[in-house]
C-alpha positions in Angstrom: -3.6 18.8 20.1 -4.3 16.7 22.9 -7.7 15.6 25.2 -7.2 14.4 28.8 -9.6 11.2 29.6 -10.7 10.1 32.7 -10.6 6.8 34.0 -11.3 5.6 37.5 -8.0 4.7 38.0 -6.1 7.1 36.0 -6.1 9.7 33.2 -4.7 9.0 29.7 -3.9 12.0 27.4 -4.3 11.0 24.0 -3.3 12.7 21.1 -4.3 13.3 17.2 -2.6 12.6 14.1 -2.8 13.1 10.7 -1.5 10.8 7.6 -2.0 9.9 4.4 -2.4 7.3 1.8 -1.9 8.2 -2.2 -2.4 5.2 -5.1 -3.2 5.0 -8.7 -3.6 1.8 -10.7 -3.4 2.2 -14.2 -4.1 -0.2 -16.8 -2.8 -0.5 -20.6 -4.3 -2.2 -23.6 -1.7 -3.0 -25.9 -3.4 -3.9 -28.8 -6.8 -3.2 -30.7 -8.2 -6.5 -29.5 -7.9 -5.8 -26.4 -6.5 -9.1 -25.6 -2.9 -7.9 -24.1 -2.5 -5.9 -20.7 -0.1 -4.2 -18.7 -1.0 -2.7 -15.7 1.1 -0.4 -12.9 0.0 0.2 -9.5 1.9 2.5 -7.4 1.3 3.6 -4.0 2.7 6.1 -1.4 2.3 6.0 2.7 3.2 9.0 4.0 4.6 9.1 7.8 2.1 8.6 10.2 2.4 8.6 14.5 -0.3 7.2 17.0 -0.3 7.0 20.8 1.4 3.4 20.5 4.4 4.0 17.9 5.6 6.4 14.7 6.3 4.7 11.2 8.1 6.2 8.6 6.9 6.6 5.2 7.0 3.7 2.2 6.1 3.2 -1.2 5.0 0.2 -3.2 5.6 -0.3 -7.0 3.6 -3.4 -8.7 3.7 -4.4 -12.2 1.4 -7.1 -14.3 1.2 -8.4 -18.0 -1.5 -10.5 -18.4 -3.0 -11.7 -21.6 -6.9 -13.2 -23.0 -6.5 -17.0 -25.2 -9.0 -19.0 -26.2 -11.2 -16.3 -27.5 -11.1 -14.5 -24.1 -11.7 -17.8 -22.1 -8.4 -18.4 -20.6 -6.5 -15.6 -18.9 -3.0 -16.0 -18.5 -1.1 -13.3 -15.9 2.1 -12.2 -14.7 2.3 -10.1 -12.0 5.3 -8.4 -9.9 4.5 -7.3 -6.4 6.9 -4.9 -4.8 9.2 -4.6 -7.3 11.6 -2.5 -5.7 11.4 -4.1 -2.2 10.7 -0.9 -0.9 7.5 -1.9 0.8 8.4 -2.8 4.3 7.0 -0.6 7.6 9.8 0.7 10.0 7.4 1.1 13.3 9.2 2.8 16.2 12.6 1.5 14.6 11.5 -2.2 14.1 11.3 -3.1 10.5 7.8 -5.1 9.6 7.6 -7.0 6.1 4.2 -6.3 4.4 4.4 -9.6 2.7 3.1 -11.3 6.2 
């Protein structure tokens, strides 16, 4: 569905879109004291368009084990982002790293 907007100049016909964005983060105690973690974050970009460019769709899978010494006053964490290198944009053909 497109509107027609009217500039001095010119008119510009812009159009509407409609994506999504799914995640879930999950975390895991692995044992009664709470002390050891694990913890899996996935998350799913579904295609999306605008006036300026289309992207195809991506997903992101991130892992961590962390764990609490010192009677819960040191933290010590490992953590794996992108796991799958599956994470980068393809924007009107031109692939874009999410790293930065």
């Amino acid at each position: 569905m497109g509107s027609l907007f009217f500039n001095s100049e010119f008119a510009i016909k812009r159009n509407s879109y409609v994506s999504a964005y799914l995640s879930t983060d999950n975390t895991i105690l692995l044992n009664k004291e709470k002390t050891i973690r694990a913890n899996f974050r996935f998350s799913y970009q579904f295609p999306e368009r605008s006036d300026l460019d289309t992207r195809k769709s991506f997903y992101v899978v991130n892992l961590g084990l962390s764990a609490s010494l010192l009677k819960k006053k040191l933290t010590l964490a490992l953590n794996g982002t992108d796991i799958l290198r599956t994470g980068h944009v393809i924007s009107s053909g031109i692939p874009l790293s999410l790293a930065g």
